[in-house]
Structures are given as structure tokens and as C-alpha cells.
N, C-alpha and C positions, 0 to 999 in steps of 0.2 A: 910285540905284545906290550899293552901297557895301560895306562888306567883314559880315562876319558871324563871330563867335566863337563857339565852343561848346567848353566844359569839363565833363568828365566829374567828378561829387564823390566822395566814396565810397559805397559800396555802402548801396546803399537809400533814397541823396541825389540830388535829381533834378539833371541837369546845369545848370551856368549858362548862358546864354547874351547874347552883348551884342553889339548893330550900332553900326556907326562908319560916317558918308558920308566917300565917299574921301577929301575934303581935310581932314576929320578925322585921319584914319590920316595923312594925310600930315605935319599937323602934329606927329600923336605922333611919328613916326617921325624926324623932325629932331629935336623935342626930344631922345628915346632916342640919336642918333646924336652930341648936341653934349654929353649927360653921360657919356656910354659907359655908355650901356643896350645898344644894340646894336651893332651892329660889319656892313662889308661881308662879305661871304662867296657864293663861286661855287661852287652846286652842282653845276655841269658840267650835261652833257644827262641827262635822263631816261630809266631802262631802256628800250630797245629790246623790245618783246613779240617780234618777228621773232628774235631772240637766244635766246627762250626755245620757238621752237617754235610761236607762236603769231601767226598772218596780222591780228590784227586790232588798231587802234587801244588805246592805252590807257588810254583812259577806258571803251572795252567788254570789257575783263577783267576778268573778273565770276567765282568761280565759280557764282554762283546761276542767272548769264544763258549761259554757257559749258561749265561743268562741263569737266573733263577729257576728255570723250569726245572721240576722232581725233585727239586729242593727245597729246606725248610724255610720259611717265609722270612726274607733278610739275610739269609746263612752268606750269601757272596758279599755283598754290601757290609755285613760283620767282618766279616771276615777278612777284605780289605781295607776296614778302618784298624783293624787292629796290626796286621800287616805293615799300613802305613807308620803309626804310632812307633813298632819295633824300628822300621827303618830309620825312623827319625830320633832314636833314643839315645839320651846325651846324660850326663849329670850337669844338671842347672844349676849346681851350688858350684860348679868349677868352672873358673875361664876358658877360651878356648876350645878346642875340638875334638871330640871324642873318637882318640887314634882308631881306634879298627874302622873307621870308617875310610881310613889311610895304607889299610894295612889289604884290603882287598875290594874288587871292584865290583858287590854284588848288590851294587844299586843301592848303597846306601844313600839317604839325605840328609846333608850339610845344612842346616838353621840358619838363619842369617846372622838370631841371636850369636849362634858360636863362633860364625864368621867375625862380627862384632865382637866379640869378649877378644879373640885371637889378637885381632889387631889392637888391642888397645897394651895389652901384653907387650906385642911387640914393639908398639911406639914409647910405655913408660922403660921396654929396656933398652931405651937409647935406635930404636932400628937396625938391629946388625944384619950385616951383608954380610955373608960366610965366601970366607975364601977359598978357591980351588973346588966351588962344586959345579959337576958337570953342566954345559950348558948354559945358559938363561935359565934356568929353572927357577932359582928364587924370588928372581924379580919380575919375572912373570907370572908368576902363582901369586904374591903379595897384592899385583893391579887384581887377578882374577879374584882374590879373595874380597878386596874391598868393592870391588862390582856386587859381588853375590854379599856380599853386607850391605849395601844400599839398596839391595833387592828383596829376593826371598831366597836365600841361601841356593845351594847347586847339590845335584843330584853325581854320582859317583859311579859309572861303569865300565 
């Protein structure tokens, strides 16, 4: 078990993608946390579908599986921009990456913005390379991360 990256490249560039086992990511995620790569941040609860007119769970608002039909006019389309917005909710006034996005793999999205602030963090603190952590993780997550900063940030599941 463990988490799963995928960034989108540019157009006609197939996307990256990179797995990390949880105690991996967890690693990362202290280390990001003690250079201020990332920062705490509470997204609050997740849109309510019932709010937008729609009886069902949020992982089954679909329009492909749902469509609009016997629902209120826009309610999925709502409902999914706001969904999106949650998943992508960061504090813009801090650099770096807004940890619960690190802390679980429920399809959170990674900003490129944040990707960006992270790395520049970690380049004005000299680049450290942490010793004794498991794997390649570090430095393989740094290349992924500066992909998905030259891109449109990555998606986390």
C-alpha cells in the first residue's frame, strides 16, 4: 500500500507518474514540513452532493455514471466545480504544499503553484539531501516535483 502520483506534461507528453510506500511519503513529508516545503492547512469538510441537489455519495458523482437527468439544472456540474476547488485547496499566502495533501491518498490535487513555492524553499535552503532515508525517495520526488511545477501540478492517490 502506498500513495500514487500522476502529473499531467504538456500536450502530446505522456504524463509522469511515481509511487511512494506510505512510510516513504511520510518521510518526505517531515522532511518538507522541517524545511517549509509544506505547511499544515485544514481544508474543512468536503462539498456536501445533498447541498447541490444530488442524494448520492461523493465519490459516485460522476457525470458519465449520473448525468444530469432528475436533477436540478447544473446540480452535478456544481457540484463537481466545487469538489474540485476542495481538492485543490491550499493557503496561497504560504509556500509550499499543503501537508494533508501528503498525509492521505484521496485524490487530492497538487498546484503547480505549490509545487513551485516548495521548490524554491528548498533551493534558498541550500538543497538538503536528508540522510539515511529510506530508498531514493527524496530525490526522486524532488525531479517529480519539479515536472509537476513545469506543468500543472499532480494529482495524489
Amino acid at each position: 500500500m502506498g500513495f500514487d502520483f500522476a502529473a499531467a506534461g504538456p500536450p502530446g507528453q505522456d504524463p509522469q507518474f511515481l509511487s511512494i510506500t506510505v512510510h516513504g511519503v511520510a518521510e518526505v513529508l517531515d522532511l518538507m514540513l522541517r524545511i517549509g516545503m509544506a505547511h499544515e492547512f485544514d481544508p474543512g469538510d468536503s462539498p456536501d452532493p445533498c447541498d447541490y441537489g444530488l442524494p448520492v455519495p461523493a465519490r459516485e458523482v460522476h457525470p458519465f455514471l449520473i448525468g444530469d437527468q432528475g436533477y436540478p439544472k447544473g446540480a452535478v456540474s456544481n457540484f463537481l466545480d466545487a469538489y474540485a476547488k476542495w481538492l485543490e485547496a491550499h493557503d496561497a499566502t504560504r509556500a509550499g504544499i499543503a501537508a494533508h495533501k501528503l498525509k492521505t491518498n484521496d485524490e487530492w490535487y497538487v498546484t503547480a503553484g505549490e509545487c513551485k513555492t516548495a521548490l524554491e524553499v528548498w533551493e534558498s535552503a541550500g538543497c538538503p539531501t536528508p540522510d539515511g532515508m529510506s530508498g531514493d525517495y527524496w530525490l526522486r520526488w524532488i525531479e517529480y516535483v519539479r515536472f509537476a511545477a513545469r506543468n500543472y501540478g499532480f494529482e495524489v492517490s
